[in-house]
Kinemage of the C-alpha trace (Angstrom):
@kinemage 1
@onewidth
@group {chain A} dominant
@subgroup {mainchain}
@vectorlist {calphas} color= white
{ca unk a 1} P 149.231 177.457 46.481
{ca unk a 2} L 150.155 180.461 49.131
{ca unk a 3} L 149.981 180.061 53.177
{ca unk a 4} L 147.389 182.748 52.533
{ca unk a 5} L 144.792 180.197 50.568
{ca unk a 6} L 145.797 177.201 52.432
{ca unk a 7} L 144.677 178.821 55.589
{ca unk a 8} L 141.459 180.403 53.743
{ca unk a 9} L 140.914 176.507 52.823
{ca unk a 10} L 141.664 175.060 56.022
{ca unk a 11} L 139.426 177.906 58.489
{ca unk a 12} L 136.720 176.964 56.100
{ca unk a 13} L 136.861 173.088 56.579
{ca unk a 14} L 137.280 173.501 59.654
{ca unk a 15} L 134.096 175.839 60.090
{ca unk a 16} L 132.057 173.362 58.081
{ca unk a 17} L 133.116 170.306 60.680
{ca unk a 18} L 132.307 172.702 63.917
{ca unk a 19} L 128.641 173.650 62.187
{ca unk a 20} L 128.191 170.007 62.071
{ca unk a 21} L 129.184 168.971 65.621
{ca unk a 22} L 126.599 171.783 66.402
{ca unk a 23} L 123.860 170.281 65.761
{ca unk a 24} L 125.087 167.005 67.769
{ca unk a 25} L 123.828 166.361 71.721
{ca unk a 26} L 126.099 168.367 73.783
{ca unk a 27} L 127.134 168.272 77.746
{ca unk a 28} L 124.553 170.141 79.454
{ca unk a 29} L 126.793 172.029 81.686
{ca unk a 30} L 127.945 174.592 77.755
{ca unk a 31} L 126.719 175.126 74.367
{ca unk a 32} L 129.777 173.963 72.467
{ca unk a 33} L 130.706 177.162 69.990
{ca unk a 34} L 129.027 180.245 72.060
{ca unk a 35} L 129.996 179.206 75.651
{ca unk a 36} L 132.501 181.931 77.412
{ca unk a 37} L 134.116 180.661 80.326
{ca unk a 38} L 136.883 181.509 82.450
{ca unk a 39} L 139.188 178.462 83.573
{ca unk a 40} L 142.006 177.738 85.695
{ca unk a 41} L 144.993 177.822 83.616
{ca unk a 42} L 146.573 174.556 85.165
{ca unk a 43} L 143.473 172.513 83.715
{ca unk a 44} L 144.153 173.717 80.020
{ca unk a 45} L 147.200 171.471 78.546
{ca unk a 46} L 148.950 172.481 75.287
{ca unk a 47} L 147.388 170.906 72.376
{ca unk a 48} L 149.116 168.061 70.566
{ca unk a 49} L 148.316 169.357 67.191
{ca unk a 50} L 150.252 172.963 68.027
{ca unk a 51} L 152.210 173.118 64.738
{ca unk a 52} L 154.627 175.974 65.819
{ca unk a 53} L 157.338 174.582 67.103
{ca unk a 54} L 159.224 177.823 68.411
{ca unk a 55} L 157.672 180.627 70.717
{ca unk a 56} L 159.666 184.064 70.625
{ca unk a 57} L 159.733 184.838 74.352
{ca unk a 58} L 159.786 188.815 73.380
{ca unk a 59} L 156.565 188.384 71.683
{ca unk a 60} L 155.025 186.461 74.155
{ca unk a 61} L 155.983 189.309 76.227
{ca unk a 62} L 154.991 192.170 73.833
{ca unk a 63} L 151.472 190.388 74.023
{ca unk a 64} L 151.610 189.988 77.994
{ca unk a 65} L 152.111 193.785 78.405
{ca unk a 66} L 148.958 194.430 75.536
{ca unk a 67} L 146.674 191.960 77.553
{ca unk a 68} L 147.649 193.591 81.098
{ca unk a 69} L 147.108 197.179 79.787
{ca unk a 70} L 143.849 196.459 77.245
{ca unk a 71} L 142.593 193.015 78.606
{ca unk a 72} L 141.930 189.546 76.345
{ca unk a 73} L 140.332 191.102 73.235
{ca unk a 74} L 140.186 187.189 72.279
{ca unk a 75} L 139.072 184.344 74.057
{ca unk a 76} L 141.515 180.717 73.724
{ca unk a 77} L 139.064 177.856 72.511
{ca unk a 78} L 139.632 174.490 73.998
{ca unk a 79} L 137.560 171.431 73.942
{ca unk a 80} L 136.833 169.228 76.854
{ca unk a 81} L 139.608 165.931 77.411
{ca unk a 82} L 138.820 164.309 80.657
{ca unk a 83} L 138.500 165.958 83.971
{ca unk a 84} L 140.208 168.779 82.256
{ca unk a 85} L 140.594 170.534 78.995
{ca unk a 86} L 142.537 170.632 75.761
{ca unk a 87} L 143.582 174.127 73.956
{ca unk a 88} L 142.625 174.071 70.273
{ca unk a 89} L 143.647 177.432 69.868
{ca unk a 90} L 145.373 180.394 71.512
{ca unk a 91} L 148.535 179.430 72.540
{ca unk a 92} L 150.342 182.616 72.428
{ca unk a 93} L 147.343 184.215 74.605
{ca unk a 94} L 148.200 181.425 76.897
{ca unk a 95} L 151.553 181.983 77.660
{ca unk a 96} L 150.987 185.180 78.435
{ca unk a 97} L 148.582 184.993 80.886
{ca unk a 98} L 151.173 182.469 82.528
{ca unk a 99} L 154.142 185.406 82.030
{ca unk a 100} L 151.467 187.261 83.729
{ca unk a 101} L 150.968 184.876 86.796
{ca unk a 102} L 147.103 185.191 85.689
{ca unk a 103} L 144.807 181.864 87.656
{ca unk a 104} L 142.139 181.863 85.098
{ca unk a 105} L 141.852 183.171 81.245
{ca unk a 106} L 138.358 183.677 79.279
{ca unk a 107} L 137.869 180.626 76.602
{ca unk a 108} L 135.378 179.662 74.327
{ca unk a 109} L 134.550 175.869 74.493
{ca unk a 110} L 133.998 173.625 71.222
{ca unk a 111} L 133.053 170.358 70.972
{ca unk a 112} L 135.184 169.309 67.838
{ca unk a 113} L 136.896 166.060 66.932
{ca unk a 114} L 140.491 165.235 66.567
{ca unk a 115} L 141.146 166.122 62.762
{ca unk a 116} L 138.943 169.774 63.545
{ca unk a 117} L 140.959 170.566 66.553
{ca unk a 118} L 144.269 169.814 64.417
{ca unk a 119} L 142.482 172.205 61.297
{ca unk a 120} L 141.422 175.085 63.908
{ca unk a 121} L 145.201 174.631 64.790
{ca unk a 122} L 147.170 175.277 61.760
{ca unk a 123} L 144.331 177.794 60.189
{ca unk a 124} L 144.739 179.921 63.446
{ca unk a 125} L 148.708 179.755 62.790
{ca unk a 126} L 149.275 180.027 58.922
{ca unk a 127} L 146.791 183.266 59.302
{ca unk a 128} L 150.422 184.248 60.548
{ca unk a 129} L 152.896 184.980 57.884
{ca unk a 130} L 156.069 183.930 60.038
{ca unk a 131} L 155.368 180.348 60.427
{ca unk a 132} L 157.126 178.233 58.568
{ca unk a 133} L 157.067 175.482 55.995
{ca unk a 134} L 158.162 173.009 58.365
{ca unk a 135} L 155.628 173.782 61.058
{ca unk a 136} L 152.970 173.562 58.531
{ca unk a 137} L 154.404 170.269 57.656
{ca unk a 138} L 154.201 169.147 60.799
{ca unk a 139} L 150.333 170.587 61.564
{ca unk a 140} L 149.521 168.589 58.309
{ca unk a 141} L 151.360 165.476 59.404
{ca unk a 142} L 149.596 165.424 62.739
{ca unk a 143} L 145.814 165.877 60.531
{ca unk a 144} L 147.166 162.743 58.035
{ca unk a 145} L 146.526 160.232 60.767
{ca unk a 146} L 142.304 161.255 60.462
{ca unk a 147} L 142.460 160.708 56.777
{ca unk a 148} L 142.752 156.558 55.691
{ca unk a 149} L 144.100 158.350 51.672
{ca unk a 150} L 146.273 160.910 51.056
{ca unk a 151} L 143.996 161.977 47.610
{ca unk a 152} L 141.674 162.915 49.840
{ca unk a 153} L 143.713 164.697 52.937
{ca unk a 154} L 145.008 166.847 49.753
{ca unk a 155} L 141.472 167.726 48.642
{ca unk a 156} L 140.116 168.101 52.421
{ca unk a 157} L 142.662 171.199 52.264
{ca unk a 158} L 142.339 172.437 49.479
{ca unk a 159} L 145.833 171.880 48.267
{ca unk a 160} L 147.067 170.023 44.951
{ca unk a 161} L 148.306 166.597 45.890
{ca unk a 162} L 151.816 167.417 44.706
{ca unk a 163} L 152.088 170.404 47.367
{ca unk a 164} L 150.982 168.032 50.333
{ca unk a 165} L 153.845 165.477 49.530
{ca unk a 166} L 156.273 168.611 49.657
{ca unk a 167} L 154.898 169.346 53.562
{ca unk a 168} L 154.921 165.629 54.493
{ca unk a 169} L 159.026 165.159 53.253
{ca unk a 170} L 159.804 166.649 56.310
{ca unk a 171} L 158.832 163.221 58.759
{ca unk a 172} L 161.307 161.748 55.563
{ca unk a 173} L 164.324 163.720 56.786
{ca unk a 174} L 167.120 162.455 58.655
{ca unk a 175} L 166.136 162.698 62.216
{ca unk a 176} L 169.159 164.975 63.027
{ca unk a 177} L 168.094 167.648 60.429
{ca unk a 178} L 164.554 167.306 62.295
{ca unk a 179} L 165.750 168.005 65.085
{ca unk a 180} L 167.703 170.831 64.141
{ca unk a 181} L 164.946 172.597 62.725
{ca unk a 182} L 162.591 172.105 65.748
{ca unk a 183} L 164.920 175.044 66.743
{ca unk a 184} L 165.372 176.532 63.997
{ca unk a 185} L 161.964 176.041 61.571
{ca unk a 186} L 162.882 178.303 58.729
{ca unk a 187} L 166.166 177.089 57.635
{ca unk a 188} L 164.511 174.654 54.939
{ca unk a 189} L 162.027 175.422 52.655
{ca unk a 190} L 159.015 171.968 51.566
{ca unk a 191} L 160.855 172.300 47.969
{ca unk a 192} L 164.343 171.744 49.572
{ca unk a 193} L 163.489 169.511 51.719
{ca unk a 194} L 161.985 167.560 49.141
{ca unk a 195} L 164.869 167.844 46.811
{ca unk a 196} L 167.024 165.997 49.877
{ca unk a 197} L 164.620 163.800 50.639
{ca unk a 198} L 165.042 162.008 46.871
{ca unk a 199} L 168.754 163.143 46.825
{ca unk a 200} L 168.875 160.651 49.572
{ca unk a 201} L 166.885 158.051 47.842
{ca unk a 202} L 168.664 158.277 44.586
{ca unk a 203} L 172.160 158.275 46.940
{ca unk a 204} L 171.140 154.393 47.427
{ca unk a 205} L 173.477 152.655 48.831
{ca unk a 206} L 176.295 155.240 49.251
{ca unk a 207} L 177.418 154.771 52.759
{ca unk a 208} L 178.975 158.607 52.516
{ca unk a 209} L 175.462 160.532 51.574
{ca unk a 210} L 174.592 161.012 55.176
{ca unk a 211} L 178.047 162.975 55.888
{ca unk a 212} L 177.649 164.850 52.702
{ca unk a 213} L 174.440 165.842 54.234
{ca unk a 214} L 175.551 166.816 57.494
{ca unk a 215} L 178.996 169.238 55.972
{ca unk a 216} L 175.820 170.867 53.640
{ca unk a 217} L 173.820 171.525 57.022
{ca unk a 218} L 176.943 172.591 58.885
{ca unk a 219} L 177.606 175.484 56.388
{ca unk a 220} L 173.826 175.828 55.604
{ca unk a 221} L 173.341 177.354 59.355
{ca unk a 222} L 176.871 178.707 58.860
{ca unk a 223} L 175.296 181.041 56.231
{ca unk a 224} L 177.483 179.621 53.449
{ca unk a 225} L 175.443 177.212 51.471
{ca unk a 226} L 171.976 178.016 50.423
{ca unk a 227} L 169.086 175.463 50.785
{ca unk a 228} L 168.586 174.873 46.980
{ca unk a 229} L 172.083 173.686 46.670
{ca unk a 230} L 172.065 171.147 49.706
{ca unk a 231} L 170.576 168.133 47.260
{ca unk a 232} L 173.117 168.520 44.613
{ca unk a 233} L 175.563 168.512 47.657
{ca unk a 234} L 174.324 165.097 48.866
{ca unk a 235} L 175.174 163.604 45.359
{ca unk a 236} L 178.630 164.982 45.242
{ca unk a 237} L 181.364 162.444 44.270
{ca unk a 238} L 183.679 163.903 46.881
{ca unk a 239} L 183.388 162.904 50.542
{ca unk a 240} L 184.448 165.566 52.128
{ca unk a 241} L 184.289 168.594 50.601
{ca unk a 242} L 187.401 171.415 50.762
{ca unk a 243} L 186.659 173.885 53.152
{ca unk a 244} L 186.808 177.693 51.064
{ca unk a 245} L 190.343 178.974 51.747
{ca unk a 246} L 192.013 182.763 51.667
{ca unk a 247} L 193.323 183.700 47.881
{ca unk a 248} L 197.223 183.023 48.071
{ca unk a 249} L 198.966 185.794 46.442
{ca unk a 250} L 201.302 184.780 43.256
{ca unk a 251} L 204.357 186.853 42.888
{ca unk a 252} L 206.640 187.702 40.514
{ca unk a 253} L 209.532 189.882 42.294
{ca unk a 254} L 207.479 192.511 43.880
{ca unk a 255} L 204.625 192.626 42.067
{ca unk a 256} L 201.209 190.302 42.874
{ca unk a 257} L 200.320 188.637 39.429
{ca unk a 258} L 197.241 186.385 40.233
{ca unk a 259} L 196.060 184.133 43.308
{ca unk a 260} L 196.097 180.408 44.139
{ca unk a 261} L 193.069 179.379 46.559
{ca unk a 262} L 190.237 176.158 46.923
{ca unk a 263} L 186.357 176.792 47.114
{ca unk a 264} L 183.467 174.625 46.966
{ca unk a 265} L 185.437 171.719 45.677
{ca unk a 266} L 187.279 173.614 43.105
{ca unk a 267} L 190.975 174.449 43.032
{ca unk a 268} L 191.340 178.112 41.332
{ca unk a 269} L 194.846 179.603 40.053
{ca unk a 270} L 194.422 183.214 38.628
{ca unk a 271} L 197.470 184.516 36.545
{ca unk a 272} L 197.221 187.979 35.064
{ca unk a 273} L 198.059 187.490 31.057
{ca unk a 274} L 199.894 190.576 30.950
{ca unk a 275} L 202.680 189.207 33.415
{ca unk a 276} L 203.393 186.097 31.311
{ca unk a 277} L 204.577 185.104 28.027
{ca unk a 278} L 203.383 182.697 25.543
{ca unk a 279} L 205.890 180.087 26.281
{ca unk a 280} L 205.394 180.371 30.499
{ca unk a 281} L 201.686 179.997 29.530
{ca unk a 282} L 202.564 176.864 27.627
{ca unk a 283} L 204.683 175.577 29.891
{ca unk a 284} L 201.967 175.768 33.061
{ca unk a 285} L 199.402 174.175 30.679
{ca unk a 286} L 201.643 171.210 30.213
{ca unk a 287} L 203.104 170.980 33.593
{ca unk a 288} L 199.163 170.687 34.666
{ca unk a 289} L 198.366 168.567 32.149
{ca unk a 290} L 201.078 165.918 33.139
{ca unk a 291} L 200.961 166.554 36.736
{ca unk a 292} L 197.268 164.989 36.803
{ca unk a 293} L 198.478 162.262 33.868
């Protein structure tokens, strides 16, 4: 299933549990869902459901100067947590009004329980097509604490089961590849991160699968390795494997004949045909052959 139907499924779960909190007793002092307010910003604290896990401060910026030259065009939401409130939404809109030294920003307040704040959360994010895999992970991880089975978390979003075990491998990772992509959230698509999640398990008992892991990672944010090969990495035979090394020319007098160099894992000698006879071609096959006897 796309981000694009997963957040179609999620805004419209979550819609169905706000309509039925409406018809609940309410504070007196707002009408939970139509309310506009304006509040202090230093009683709104960040949400613990927030599922991006990395603001771009040029953005946040971008959407500081829109909101001092045009105004809010949309209110935060928050719901009521104490003496003070809780943002279920809008996070971006309020950092800017911070940026902007702003007391007070317009919000809409909603009388919604834990699991609907979390929903509201992620729909309002995955609506954007730069969040990542792992952040939606981590939305969905926060929502699986509300739901006692994970057949029915699956079916409360709208996703197949299968897909929601591929978001949840993430909390299965290594903690320093978590922690890594707190910073960096798009290095690892659910699929590879599932794939090194049971490249790990089937690993077992090899004490050496961990620092397999961490060379993959190192050359993964490197740029050399791509994600999809990171599992088969894991299972390797070699412990350490050979760093990718300049071609050494081969000569013969003057002229280059072929190269001699090492990349991932694999030892490569190139010899131009043309530049050897039938017997020196014999010869290197046997002095190969018996130099690995």
């Amino acid at each position: 299933m796309s981000r694009r139907s997963l957040k179609a499924q999620l805004a419209i779960k979550a819609e169905q549990n706000t309509l039925r909190h409406r018809d609940a007793n309410y504070r007196d002092d707002f009408d939970a869902g139509r309310h506009h307010t304006k509040i202090p910003l230093e009683k709104i604290s960040a949400s613990p459901y927030q599922p991006r896990t990395a603001f771009v401060e040029s953005e946040i910026h971008e959407l500081a100067a829109s909101i001092s030259s045009v105004g809010l065009l949309q209110p935060v939401s928050v719901r009521v947590v104490g003496d003070g409130y809780e943002l279920v939404a809008g996070e971006r809109r309020l950092r800017a009004h911070q940026h902007l030294g702003k007391p007070t920003i317009e919000a809409i307040i909603l009388d919604v329980d834990d699991a609907t704040s979390a929903m509201l959360a992620l729909a309002e994010n995955i609506e954007r097509e730069d969040l990542s895999d792992f952040e939606v992970g981590e939305g969905i991880r926060r929502i699986e604490e509300q739901f006692p089975r994970r057949t029915r978390l699956a079916e409360s979003l709208g996703i197949q089961r299968s897909d929601l075990y591929r978001y949840l491998s993430y909390s299965k990772l290594p903690e320093f590849v978590r922690e890594r992509l707190v910073m960096q959230p798009k290095l690892l698509s659910r699929s590879a991160a599932s794939d090194i999640v049971k490249a790990l398990k089937d690993a077992g008992d090899d004490v050496n699968a961990h620092a397999r892991l961490r060379e993959a990672w190192r050359q993964l944010e490197a740029g050399r390795l791509d994600q999809t090969k990171i599992a088969s990495m894991i299972l390797l035979a070699d412990t350490k494997p050979v760093e990718p090394s300049r071609p050494i020319p081969v000569m013969k007098g003057a002229a280059k004949i072929g190269t001699v160099s090492r990349h991932q894992g694999k030892f490569i000698v190139k010899l131009s045909i043309s530049a050897l006879s039938e017997e020196q071609m014999d010869r290197i096959q046997r002095f190969v052959v018996e130099l690995l006897d």
